[in-house]
C-alpha positions in Angstrom: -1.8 16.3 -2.9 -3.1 12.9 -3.0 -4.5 13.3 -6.6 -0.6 13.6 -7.2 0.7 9.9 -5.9 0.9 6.7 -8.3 -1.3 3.8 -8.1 1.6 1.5 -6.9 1.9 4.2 -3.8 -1.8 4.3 -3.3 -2.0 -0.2 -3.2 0.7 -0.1 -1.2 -1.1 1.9 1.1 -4.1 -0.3 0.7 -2.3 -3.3 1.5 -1.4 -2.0 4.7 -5.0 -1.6 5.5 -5.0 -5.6 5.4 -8.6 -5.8 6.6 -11.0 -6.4 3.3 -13.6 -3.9 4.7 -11.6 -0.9 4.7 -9.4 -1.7 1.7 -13.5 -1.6 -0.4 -14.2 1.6 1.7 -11.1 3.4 0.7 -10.8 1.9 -2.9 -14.5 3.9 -3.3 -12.7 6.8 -3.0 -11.9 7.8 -6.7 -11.7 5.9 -10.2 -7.5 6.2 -9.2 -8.2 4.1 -5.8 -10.2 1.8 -7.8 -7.6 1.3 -10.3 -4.7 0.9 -7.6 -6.6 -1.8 -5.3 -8.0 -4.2 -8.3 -4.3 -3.7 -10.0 -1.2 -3.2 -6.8 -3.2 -4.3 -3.7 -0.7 -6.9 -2.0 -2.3 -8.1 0.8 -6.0 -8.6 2.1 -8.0 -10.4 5.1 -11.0 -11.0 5.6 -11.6 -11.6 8.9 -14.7 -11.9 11.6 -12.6 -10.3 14.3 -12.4 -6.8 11.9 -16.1 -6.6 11.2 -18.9 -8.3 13.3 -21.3 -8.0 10.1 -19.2 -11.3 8.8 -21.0 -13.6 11.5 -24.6 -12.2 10.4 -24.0 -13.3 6.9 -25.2 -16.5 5.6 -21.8 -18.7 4.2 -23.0 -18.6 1.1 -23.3 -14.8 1.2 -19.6 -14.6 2.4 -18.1 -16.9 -0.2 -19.7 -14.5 -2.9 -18.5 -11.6 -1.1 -15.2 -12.9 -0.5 -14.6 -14.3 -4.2 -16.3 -11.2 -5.8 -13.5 -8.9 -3.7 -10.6 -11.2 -5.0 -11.5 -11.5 -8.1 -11.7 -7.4 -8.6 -7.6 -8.1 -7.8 -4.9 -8.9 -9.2 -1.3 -9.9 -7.8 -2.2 -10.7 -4.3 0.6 -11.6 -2.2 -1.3 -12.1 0.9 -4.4 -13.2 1.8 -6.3 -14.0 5.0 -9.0 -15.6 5.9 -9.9 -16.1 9.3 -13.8 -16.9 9.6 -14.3 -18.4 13.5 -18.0 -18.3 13.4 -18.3 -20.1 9.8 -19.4 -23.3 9.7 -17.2 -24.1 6.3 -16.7 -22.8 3.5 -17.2 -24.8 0.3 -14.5 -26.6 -1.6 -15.1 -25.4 -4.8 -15.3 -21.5 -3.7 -12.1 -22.3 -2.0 -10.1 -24.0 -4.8 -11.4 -20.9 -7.0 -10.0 -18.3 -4.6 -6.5 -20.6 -4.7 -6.2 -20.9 -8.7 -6.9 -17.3 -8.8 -4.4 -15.9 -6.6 -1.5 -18.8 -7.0 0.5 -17.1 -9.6 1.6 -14.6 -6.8 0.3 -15.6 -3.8 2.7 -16.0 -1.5 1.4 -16.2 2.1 -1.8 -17.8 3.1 -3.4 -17.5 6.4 -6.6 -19.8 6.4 -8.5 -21.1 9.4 -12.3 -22.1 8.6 -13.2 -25.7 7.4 -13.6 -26.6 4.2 -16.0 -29.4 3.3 -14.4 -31.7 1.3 -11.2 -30.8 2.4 -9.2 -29.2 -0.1 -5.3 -29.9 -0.9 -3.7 -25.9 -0.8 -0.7 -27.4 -1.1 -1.3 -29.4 -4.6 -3.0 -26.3 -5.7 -0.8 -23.7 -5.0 2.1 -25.1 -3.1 4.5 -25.5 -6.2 4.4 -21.8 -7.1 5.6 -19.0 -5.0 3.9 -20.2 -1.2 6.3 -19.4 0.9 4.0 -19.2 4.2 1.0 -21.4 5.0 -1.0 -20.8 8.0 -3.9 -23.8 8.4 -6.3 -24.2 11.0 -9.2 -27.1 10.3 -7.2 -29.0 7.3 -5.3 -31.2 6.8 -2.3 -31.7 4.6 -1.6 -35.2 3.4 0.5 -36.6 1.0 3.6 -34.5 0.9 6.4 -35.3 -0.8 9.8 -36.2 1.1 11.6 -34.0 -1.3 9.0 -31.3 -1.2 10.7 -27.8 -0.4 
């Protein structure tokens, strides 16, 4: 029966996964799982709360991991990143996950510190952001007439 859905259906269901562990488990599946998460996967977090192995892994580690699973997408509209026992994460991983994703991206949920701190909003704010969740940075510089 499931051989029998389309890949849109089958991201769809991925996305509401949400956590970045289990959307990789399931997209192992079959080659058709594969296809749907790197192609119609909306929404992915990666989070230490979902998986305690996170918090063993050296930041580097989890920057690779974290732009190596992003990177295998396309036409996130979501993403998460909620990382309370990193240090911080590097700006130029950071800035690589935004140019990627900020075609379509449109919320953002991002609490770990980024060293130097990183403008989301002059990366990504003038496309389709429509929610942006911060925790650790700042946001300077806005525009009066910034919508």
């Amino acid at each position: 029966m499931m051989e029998h859905l389309p890949v849109e259906v089958i991201g769809n269901i991925l996305s509401h996964l949400k956590a970045a562990r289990d959307v990789v488990i399931a997209s192992a599946t079959c080659k058709k799982w594969r296809i749907a998460c790197c192609k119609h996967l909306h929404t992915i977090s990666f989070s230490s709360n979902d998986w305690s192995v996170y918090r063993d892994m050296t930041t580097t580690r989890l920057e690779i991991l974290i732009t190596q699973t992003i990177f295998q997408t396309s036409g996130l509209q979501s993403l998460s990143i909620l990382m309370e026992d990193v240090d911080e994460f590097s700006a130029s991983a950071v800035i690589a996950w935004l140019m990627y994703t900020r075609e379509t991206l449109r919320q953002l949920f991002y609490n770990v510190k980024t060293m130097p701190n990183v403008n989301i909003l002059e990366i990504c704010g003038r496309h389709k952001l429509e929610i942006l969740d911060l925790a650790h940075n700042s946001i300077v510089g806005v525009e009066p007439n910034y919508q």
